[in-house]
Residue, then its C-alpha position, 0 to 999 in steps of 0.5 A: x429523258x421522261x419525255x422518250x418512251x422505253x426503248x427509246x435513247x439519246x445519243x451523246x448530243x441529246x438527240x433521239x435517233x432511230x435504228x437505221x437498217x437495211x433489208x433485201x426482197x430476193x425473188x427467185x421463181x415465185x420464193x423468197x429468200x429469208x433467214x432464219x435465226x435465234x433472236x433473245x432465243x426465240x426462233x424467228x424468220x426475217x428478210x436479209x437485214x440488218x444495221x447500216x454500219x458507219x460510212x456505209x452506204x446503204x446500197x453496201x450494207x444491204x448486199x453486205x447483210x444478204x451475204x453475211x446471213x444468207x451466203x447469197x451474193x446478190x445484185x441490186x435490182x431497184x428501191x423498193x421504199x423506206x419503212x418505219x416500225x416501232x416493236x411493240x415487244x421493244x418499244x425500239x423504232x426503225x427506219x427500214x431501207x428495203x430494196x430488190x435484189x437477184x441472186x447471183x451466186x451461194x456459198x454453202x460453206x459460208x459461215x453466216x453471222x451469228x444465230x443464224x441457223x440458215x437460208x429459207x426459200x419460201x412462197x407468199x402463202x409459206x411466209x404467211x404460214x409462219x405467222x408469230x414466227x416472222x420476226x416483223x410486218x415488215x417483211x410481208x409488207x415488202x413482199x407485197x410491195x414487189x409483188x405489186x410492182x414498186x420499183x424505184x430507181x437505185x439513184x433515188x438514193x444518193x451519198x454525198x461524199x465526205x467533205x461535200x461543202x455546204x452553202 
């Protein structure tokens, strides 16, 4: 194991894998929708996202993830790409699947995952105003990324079913 860094582990095979999660770029006239939350009792501010669970798709968990930390229900609209980020406060790495998503429907009275204090909507320059309070670079960069106009196909990723037989 001394050859993987702190924050890094095996899985049971000795494999090293990095957490993969999902996260949400919502617009909604010229805001962002985020979430503020308690992390290692640090108040910080993130996109909606969070961990694919097993047999999720990643689609699935990001409306999921929206919905259990914004009471936002959301369509997806497109791709927006796949980051990867190592914390420099954890040494934990990610591969981060982000996409784009319009709001469709909130439920205030939603109880919203725990150390989540709630829904932010903010502009760019409001988000870049948080400074050490955003929990990533990773939420800027996706910002930036719709910003600019990247939109991939939903279809550029695809699951195969359990079972698919290999040649």
């Amino acid at each position: 194991m001394d050859q993987f860094p702190i924050g890094k582990t095996l899985d049971d095979a000795g494999i090293w894998r990095p957490r993969v999660t999902v996260a949400t770029v919502v617009p909604r006239d010229g805001r962002f929708l985020l979430v503020e939350e308690i992390v290692h009792g640090r108040r910080v501010v993130n996109q909606p996202a969070g961990h694919l669970e097993p047999d999720e798709t990643l689609h699935a968990a990001a409306i999921r993830e929206t919905l259990e930390e914004t009471g936002w229900d959301v369509e997806l609209e497109s791709f927006l790409g796949v980051q990867q980020w190592t914390s420099s406060e954890s040494g934990s790495q990610f591969v981060r699947f982000t996409f784009a998503a319009i709001p469709l429907h909130h439920d205030p009275a939603r109880k919203l995952d725990d150390g989540v204090l709630g829904p932010l909507w903010l502009d760019r320059e409001g988000i870049v105003a948080l400074g050490t309070r955003l929990r990533s670079p990773l939420i800027l960069h996706s910002i930036d990324d719709w910003i600019s106009g990247r939109r991939l196909p939903l279809d550029c990723i695809s699951r195969l079913a359990p079972g698919t037989a290999s040649i």
